[in-house]
N, C-alpha and C positions, 0 to 999 in steps of 0.2 A: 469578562468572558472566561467560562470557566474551559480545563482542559479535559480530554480525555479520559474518564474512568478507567482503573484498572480491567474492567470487563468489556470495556468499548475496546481500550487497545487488544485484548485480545480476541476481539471479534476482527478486526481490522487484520491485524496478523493472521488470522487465520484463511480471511477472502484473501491477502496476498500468497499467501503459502498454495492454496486452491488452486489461484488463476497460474502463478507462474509452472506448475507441474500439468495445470491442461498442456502447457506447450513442450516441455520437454521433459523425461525422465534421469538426463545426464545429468550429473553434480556438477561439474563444473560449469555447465551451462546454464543451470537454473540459480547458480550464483552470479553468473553475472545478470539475468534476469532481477531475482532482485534486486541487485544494488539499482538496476535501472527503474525499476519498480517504484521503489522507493523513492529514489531521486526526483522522480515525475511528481509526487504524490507533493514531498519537500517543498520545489519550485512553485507549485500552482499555486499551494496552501499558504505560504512564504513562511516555511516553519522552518527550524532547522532540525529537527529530528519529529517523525511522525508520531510523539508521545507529543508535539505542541500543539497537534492539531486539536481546535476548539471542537468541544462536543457537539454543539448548533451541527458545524461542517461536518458529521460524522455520515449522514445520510448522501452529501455528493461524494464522500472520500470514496465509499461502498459501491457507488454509481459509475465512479473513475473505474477503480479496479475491473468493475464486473466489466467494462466497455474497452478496457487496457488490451494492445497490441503489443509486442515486442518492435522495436524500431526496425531489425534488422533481421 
């Protein structure tokens, strides 16, 4: 399985950077947004950093995000 392209990951990065500033425009808040972001992404995936995510998975990672809620 191969991993994520340099241009996948930053196509990924980018839908997360997107969705989390739909929700808010405060820094400090959209930091912790990503980290939870991210986290979410980690777990599903059972990756330990979102650069391990397999390419195959890059079309549900983009489907999480676009669908991603803040918990709180």
């Amino acid at each position: 399985m191969t991993q994520l392209t340099h241009g996948e990951q930053l196509r990924l990065e980018k839908g997360v950077t997107r969705r989390v500033y739909e929700f808010t425009d405060d820094k400090k808040e959209a930091a912790r947004l990503f980290k939870e972001l991210y986290r979410e992404i980690k777990d599903i995936f059972g990756v330990h950093t979102y650069k391990d995510v397999r390419s195959k998975d890059l079309q549900s990672v983009i489907q999480l995000i676009e669908n991603w809620s803040p918990s709180s």
